[in-house]
C-alpha positions as CSV (number, residue, x, y, z in Angstrom):
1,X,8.2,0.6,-27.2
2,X,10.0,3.3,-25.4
3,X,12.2,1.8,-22.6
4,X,11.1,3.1,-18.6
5,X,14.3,4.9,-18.3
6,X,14.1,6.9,-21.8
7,X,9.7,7.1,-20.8
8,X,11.1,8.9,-17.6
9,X,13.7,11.2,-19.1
10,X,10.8,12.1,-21.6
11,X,8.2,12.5,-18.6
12,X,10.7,15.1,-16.8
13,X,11.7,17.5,-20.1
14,X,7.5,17.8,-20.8
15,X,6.7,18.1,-16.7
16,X,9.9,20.4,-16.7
17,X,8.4,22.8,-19.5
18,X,4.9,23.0,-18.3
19,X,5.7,23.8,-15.0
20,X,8.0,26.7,-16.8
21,X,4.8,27.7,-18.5
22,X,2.0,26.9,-15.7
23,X,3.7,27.1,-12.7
24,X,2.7,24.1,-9.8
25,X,3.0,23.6,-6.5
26,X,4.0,21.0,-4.3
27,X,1.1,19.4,-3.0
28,X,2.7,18.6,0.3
29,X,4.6,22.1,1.1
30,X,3.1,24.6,-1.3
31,X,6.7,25.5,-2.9
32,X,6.7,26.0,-6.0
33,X,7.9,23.2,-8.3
34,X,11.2,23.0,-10.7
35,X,13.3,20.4,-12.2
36,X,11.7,18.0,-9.0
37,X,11.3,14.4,-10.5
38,X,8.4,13.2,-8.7
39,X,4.9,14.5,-10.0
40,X,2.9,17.2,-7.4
41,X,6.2,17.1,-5.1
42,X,9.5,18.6,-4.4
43,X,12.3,16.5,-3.5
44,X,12.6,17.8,-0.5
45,X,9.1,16.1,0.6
46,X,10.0,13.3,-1.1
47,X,12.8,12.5,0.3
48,X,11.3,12.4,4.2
49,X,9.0,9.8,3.4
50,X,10.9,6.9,5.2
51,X,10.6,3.5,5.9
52,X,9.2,1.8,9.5
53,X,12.3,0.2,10.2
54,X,11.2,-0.8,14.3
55,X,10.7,-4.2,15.6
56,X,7.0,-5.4,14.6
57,X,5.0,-8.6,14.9
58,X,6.4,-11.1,12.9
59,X,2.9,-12.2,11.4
60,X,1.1,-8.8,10.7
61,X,4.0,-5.9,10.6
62,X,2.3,-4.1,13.5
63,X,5.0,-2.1,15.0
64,X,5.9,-2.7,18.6
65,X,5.9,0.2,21.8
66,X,9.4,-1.1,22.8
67,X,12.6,-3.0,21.0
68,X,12.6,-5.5,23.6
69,X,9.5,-7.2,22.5
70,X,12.0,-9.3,19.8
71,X,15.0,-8.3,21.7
72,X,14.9,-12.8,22.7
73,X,11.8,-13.7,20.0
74,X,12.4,-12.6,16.9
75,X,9.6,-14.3,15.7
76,X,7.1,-12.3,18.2
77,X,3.7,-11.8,17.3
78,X,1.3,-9.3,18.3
79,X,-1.7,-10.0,20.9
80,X,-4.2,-9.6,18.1
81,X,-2.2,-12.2,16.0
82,X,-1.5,-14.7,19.2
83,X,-5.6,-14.6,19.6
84,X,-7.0,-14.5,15.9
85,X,-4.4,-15.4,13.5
86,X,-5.3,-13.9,10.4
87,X,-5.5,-15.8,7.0
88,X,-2.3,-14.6,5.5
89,X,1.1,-16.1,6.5
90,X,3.2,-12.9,6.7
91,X,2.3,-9.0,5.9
92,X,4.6,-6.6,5.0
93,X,3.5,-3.2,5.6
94,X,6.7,-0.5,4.6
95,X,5.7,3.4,5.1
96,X,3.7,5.2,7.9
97,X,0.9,6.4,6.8
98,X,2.1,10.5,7.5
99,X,2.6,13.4,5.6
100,X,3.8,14.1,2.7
101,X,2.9,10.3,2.0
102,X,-0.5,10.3,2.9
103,X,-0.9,13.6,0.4
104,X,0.3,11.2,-2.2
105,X,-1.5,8.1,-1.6
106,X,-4.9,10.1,-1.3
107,X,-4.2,12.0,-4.7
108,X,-3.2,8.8,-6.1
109,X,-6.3,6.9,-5.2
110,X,-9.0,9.7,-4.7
111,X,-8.2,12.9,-6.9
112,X,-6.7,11.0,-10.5
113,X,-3.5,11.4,-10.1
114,X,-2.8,8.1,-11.3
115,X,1.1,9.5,-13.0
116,X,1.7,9.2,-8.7
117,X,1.3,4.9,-9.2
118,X,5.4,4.8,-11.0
119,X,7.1,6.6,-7.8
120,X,4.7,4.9,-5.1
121,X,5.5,1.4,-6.4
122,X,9.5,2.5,-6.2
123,X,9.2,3.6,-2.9
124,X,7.5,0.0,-2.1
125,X,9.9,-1.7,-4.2
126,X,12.8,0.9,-2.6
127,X,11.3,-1.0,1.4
128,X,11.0,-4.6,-0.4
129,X,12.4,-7.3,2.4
130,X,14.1,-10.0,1.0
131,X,13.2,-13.5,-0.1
132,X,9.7,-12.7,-1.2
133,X,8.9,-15.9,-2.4
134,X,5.8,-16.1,-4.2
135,X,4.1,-17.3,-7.6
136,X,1.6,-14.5,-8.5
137,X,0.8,-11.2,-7.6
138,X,-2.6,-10.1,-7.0
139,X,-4.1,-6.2,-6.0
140,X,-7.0,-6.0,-3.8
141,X,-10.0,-5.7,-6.1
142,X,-12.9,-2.8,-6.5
143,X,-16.1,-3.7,-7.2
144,X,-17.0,-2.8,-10.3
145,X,-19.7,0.3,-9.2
146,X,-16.5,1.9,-7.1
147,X,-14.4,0.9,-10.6
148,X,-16.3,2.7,-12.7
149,X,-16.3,5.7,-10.4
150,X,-12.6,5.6,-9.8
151,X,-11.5,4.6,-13.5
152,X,-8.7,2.4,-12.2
153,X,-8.0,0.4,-9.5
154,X,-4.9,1.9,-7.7
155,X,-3.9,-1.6,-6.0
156,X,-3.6,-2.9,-9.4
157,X,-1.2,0.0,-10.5
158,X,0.8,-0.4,-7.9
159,X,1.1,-4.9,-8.6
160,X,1.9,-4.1,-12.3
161,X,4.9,-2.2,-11.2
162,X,5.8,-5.0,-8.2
163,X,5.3,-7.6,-10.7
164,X,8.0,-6.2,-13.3
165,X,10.4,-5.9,-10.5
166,X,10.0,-9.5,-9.0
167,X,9.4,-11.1,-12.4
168,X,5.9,-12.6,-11.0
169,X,2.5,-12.4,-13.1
170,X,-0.3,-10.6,-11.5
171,X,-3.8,-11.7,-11.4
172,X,-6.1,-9.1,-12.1
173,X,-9.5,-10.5,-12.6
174,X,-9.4,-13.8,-10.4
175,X,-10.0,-12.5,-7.3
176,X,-13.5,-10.4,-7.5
177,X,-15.1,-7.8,-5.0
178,X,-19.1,-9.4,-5.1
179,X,-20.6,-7.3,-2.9
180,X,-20.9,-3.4,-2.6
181,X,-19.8,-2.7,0.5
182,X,-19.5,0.5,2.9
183,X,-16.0,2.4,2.5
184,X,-13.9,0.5,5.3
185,X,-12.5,4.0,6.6
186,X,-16.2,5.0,8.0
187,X,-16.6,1.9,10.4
188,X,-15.0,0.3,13.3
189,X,-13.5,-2.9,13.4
190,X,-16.2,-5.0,14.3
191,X,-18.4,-3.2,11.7
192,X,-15.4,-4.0,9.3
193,X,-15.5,-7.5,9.8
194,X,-19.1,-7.7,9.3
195,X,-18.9,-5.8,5.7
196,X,-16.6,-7.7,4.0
197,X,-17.9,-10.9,5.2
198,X,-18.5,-12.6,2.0
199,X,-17.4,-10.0,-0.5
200,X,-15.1,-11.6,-2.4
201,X,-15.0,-14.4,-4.9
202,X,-12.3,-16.5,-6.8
203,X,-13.3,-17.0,-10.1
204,X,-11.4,-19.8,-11.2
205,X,-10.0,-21.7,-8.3
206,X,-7.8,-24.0,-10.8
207,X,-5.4,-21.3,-11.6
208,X,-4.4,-20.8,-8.2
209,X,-4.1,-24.1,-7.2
210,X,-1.2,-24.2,-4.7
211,X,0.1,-21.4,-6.0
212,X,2.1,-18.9,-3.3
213,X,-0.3,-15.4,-3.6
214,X,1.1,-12.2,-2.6
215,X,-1.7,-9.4,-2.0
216,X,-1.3,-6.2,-2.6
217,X,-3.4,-2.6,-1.4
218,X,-2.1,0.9,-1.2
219,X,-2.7,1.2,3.1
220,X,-3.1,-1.2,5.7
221,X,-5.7,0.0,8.7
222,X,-6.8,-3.1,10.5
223,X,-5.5,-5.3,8.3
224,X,-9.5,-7.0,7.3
225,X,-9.7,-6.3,3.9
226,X,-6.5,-8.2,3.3
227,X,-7.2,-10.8,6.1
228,X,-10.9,-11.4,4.4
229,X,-9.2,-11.6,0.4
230,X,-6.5,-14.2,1.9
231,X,-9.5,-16.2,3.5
232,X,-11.1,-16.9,0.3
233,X,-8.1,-17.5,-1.6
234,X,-7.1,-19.8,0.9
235,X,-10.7,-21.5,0.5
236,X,-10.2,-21.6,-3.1
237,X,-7.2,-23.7,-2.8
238,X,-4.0,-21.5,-3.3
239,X,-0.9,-21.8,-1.2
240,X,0.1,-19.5,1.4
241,X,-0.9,-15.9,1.0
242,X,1.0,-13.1,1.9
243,X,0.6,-9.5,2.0
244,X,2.3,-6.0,1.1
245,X,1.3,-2.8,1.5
246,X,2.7,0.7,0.9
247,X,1.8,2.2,3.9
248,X,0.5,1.9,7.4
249,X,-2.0,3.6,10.0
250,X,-0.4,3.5,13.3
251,X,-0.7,4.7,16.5
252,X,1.6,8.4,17.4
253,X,3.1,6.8,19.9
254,X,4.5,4.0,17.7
255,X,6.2,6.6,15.0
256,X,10.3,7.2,15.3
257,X,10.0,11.6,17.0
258,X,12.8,12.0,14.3
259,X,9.6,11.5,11.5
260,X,7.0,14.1,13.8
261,X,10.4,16.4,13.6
262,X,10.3,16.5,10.0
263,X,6.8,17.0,10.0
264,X,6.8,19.6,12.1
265,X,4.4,22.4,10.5
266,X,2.2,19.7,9.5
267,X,-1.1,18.9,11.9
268,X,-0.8,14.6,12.8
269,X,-4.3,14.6,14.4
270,X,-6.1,12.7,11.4
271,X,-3.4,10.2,10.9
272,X,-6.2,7.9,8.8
273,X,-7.9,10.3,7.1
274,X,-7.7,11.6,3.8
């Protein structure tokens, strides 16, 4: 077995010599592409995908309008969290969900570009707070009709690479998607709720017994999908269940101007969308 440092070096001489030969672009900028170490993007875009670093609710990551919200409380949690705490005990949630980020994440998940899964999972692991404590890792699952479609399933990708990093098993077949439902990104969040009501399954409780879960999915929206998966894990016995996830729709007004500077050329008006 080829370590990862000598598979990466490997990676960059073959990307290096068919980009001499077939010439790419950067799927963020449109420049053409060199010795750049990321797959489908320059360095430059790269490197201004940064971090949320604000003050946020201390149970669901959702960024606060003003610093003075923890300023006396660090432990401050959002409206939404005070009045339906959700099943998971923390989330983590690292990126905004902006260009040349969201490029990546929707090549990632919706165009194949699965060689994207190694530099997304660094960027998380890059974000990581510290003292995750946990006993198992496990992705969000597809059900198996969106599975077949998709050929993999891009929250698992992503745990594999988490769980070499914290030294944590992942659970990839425990935790089942039952039920077909409606692509979250097409319904509000009432509708939301009402779809995933009852999609998802533990398939043998006894492993999880009272063990700490972290879950894992590419973007946080509302936050249901996660909140309905740490529900039945929680049903099913486990300890508490936190969550992590690369990235994170927010609100314009709640994104540092410094990151709309360095998106300047780029149009912000579908934040969500792919």
């Amino acid at each position: 077995m080829l370590r990862g440092d000598t598979q990466d070096r490997l990676s960059g001489w073959c990307r290096q010599a068919l980009r001499f030969v077939f010439p790419v672009e950067c799927i963020a900028c449109g420049n053409s592409l060199g010795t750049d170490p990321v797959p489908f993007f320059c360095t430059a875009c790269w490197e201004n995908i940064r971090p949320l670093r604000q003050p946020a609710c201390a149970r669901c990551d959702q960024p606060f309008v003003s610093p003075a919200a923890t300023t006396y409380t660090p432990d401050h949690q959002c409206q939404h969290c005070q009045e339906r705490p959700p099943a998971f005990q923390r989330a983590w949630t690292l990126f905004p969900y902006l260009p040349p980020l969201r490029e990546a994440i929707c090549s990632f998940k919706y165009r194949g570009k699965h060689t994207l899964a190694r530099p997304l999972a660094r960027l998380m692991i890059s974000a990581l707070p510290s003292g995750i404590d946990i006993d198992m890792i496990v992705p969000v699952p597809l059900h198996p009709t969106r599975l077949r479609a998709r050929e993999f399933n891009q929250s698992l990708l992503l745990a594999d690479q988490l769980s070499r990093h914290l030294a944590r098993p992942v659970s990839a077949t425990n935790l089942v998607r039952i039920t077909a439902t409606d692509p979250q990104t097409t319904l509000t969040r009432q509708a939301r709720l009402r779809n995933l009501r009852k999609a998802f399954a533990v398939r043998r409780p006894q492993d999880l017994t009272e063990k700490r879960i972290l879950l894992v999915d590419d973007v946080f929206t509302t936050g249901t999908t996660l909140n309905e998966c740490a529900k039945t894990l929680r049903k099913a016995g486990t300890g508490a269940v936190f969550a992590l996830t690369l990235a994170r729709t927010v609100d314009t007004g709640l994104v540092p101007d410094r990151l709309f500077a360095e998106q300047a050329a780029r149009p912000l008006s579908a934040i969500a969308g792919c």
